[in-house]
C-alpha positions as CSV (number, residue, x, y, z in Angstrom):
1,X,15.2,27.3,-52.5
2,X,12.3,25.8,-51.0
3,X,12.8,23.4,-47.7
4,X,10.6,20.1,-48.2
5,X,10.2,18.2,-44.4
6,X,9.9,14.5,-44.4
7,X,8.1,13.4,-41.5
8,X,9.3,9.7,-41.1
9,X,7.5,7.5,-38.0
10,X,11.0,7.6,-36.5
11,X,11.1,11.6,-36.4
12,X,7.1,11.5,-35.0
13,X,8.1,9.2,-32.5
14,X,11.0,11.4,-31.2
15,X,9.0,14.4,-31.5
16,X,6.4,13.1,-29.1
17,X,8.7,11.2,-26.5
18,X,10.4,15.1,-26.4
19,X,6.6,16.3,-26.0
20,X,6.0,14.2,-23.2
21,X,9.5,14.3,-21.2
22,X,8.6,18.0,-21.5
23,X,4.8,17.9,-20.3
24,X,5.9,15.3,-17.3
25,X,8.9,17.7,-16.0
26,X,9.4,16.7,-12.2
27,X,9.5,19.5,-9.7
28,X,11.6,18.4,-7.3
29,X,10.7,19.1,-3.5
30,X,8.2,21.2,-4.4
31,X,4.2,21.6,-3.0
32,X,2.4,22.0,-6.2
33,X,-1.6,22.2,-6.6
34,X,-2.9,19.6,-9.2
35,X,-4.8,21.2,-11.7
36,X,-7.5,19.6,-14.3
37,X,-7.9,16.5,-13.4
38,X,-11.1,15.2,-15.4
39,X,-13.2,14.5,-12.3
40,X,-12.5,18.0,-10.2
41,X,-12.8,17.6,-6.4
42,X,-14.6,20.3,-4.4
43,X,-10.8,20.2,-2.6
44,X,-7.4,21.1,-3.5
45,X,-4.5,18.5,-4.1
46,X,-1.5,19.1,-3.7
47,X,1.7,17.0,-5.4
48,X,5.0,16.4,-4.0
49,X,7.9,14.7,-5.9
50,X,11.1,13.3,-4.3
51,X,14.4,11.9,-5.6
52,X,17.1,9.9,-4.6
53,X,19.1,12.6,-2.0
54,X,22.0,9.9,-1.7
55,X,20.3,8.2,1.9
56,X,16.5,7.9,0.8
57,X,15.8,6.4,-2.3
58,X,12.9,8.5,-2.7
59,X,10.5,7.8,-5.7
60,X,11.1,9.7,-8.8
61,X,8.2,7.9,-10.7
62,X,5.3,8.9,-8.3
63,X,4.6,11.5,-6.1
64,X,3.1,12.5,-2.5
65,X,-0.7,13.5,-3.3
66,X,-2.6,15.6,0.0
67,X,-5.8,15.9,-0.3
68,X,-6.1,18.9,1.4
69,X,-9.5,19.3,3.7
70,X,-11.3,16.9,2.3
71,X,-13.2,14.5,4.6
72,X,-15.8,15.9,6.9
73,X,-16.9,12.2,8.7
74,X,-15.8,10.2,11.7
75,X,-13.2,7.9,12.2
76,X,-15.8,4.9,12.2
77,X,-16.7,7.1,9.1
78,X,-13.2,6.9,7.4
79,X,-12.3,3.2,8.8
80,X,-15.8,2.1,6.7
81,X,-14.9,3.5,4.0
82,X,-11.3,2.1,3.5
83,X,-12.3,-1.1,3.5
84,X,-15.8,-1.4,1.9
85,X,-14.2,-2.9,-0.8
86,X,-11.9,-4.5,0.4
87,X,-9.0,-3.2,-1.8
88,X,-7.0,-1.7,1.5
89,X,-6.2,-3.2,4.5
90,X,-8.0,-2.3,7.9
91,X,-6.4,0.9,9.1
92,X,-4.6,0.7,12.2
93,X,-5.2,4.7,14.5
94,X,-1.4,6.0,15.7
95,X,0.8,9.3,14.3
96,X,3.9,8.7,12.3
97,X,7.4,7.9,13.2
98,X,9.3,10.9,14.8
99,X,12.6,9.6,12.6
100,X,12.7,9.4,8.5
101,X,11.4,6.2,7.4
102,X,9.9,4.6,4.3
103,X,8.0,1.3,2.9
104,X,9.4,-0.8,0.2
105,X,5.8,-3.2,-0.5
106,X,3.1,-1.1,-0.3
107,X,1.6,2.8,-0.7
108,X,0.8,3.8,2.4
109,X,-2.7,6.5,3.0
110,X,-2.9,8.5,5.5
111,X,-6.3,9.9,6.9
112,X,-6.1,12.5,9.8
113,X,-9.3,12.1,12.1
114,X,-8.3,14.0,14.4
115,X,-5.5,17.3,15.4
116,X,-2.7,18.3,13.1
117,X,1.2,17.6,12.3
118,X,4.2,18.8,10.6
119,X,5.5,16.4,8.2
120,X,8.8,16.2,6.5
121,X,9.1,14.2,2.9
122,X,11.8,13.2,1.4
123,X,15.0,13.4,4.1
124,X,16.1,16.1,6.2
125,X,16.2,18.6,3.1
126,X,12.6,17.9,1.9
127,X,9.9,20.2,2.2
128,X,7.7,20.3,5.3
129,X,4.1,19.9,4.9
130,X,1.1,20.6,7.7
131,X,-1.4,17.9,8.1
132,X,-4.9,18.4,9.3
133,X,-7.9,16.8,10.3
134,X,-9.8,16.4,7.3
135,X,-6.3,16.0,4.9
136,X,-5.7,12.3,3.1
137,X,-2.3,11.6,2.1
138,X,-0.8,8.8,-0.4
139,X,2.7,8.2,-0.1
140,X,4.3,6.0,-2.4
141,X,6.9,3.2,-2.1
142,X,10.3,4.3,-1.3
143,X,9.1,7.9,-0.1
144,X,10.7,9.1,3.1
145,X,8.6,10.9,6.0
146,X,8.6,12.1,9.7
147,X,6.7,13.4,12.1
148,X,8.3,16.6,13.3
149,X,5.5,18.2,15.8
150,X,1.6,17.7,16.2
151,X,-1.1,19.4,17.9
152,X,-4.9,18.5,19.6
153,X,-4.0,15.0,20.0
154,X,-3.1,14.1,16.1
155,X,-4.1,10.8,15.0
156,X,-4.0,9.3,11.4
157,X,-5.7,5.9,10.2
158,X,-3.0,4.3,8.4
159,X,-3.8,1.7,5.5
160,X,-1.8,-0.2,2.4
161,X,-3.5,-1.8,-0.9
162,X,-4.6,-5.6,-0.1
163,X,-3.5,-6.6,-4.1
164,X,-0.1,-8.2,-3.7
165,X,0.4,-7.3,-0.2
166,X,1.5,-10.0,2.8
167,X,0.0,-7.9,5.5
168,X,2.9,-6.9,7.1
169,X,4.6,-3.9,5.8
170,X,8.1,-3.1,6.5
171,X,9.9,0.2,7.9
172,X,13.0,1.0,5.9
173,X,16.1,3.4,7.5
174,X,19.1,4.7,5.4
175,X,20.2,3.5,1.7
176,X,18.4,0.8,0.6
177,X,19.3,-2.7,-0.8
178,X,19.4,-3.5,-4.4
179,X,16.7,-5.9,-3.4
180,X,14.5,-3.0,-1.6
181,X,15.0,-0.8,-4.4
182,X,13.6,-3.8,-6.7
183,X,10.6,-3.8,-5.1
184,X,9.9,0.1,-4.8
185,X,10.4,0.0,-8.5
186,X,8.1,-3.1,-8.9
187,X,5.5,-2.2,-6.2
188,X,1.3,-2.3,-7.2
189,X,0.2,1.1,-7.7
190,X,-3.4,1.2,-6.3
191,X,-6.0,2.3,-9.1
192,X,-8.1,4.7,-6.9
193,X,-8.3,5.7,-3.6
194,X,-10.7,4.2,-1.2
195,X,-12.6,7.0,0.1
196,X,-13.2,9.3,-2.8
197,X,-12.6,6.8,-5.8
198,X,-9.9,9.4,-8.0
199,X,-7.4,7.8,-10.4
200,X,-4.3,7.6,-8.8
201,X,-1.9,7.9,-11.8
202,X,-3.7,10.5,-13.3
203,X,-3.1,12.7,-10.3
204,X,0.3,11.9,-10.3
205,X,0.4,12.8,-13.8
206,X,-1.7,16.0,-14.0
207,X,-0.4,19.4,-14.2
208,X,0.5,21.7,-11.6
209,X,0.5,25.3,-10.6
């Protein structure tokens, strides 16, 4: 007896939302390298995703991207370059918080000019990361991170996205509200980076090895 398939919109529809729930499978806690983005860096990234462990909410939506290595300038260098366009805020210089702590309003980068650190994402059973001079990280609304050690005086300058942003961002502890988890969920996702001008969401979308 031969089979005829019908191929309805409804049946295409399902087939592709399984497609993509299988092509965006999370990897919990684990340091991936981002792979084929369509403007390759002459660096490697690396990608991070956190959920909920029951104290930090996390972000299961976006994850930690490193770029790994990849600014050779100054700090007057890196300070210019944030805000040229004036799409991030003017970086303040200091290390991170030696307790777990996250942002509700606002991505937060990252740019080590100078030394090194170990960072922990996520709560105390999240992955530890090192952090060198050179190394840009975006961390994401609701994202929890510490500073466990650094090295050679480690200093990072620290910026948010100007779009939708009061200029004060706040430092979160513990379980959040229902209001806090409102506005991780609702938060501005910058479009690029300020430095080297790569599309955020595709990172965070990209595959992984």
């Amino acid at each position: 007896m031969l089979l005829r398939l019908f191929f309805t919109p409804q049946l295409f529809l399902l087939i592709a939302a399984s497609s993509a729930m299988t092509t965006c499978q999370r990897h919990w806690g684990k340091v991936l390298k981002v792979v084929s983005p369509s403007a390759s860096p002459p660096f490697e990234i690396m990608q991070i995703f956190m959920k909920d462990d029951g104290t930090f909410p996390n972000n299961q939506h976006y994850p930690t991207l490193i770029y790994k290595n990849s600014f050779q300038g100054s700090e007057t260098d890196g300070r210019r370059l944030i805000v040229n366009k004036n799409e991030w805020t003017e970086p303040w210089v200091w290390g991170i918080f030696s307790y777990h702590h996250y942002h509700t309003k606002a991505w937060e980068l990252l740019l080590c000019v100078c030394g090194s650190a170990s960072i922990q994402l996520g709560g105390d059973a999240g992955p530890t990361v090192k952090i060198d001079k050179g190394d840009l990280v975006l961390i994401p609304p609701g994202v929890a991170h510490k500073q466990l050690e650094e090295h050679g005086g480690f200093s990072l300058l620290g910026s948010y996205p100007t779009f939708r942003f009061d200029g004060r961002i706040d430092t979160c502890r513990g379980k959040p509200t229902d209001e806090e988890r409102k506005m991780i969920q609702e938060c501005y996702v910058p479009k690029t980076d300020p430095i080297f001008h790569l599309n955020i969401a595709e990172l965070c979308s990209s595959s992984v090895e």
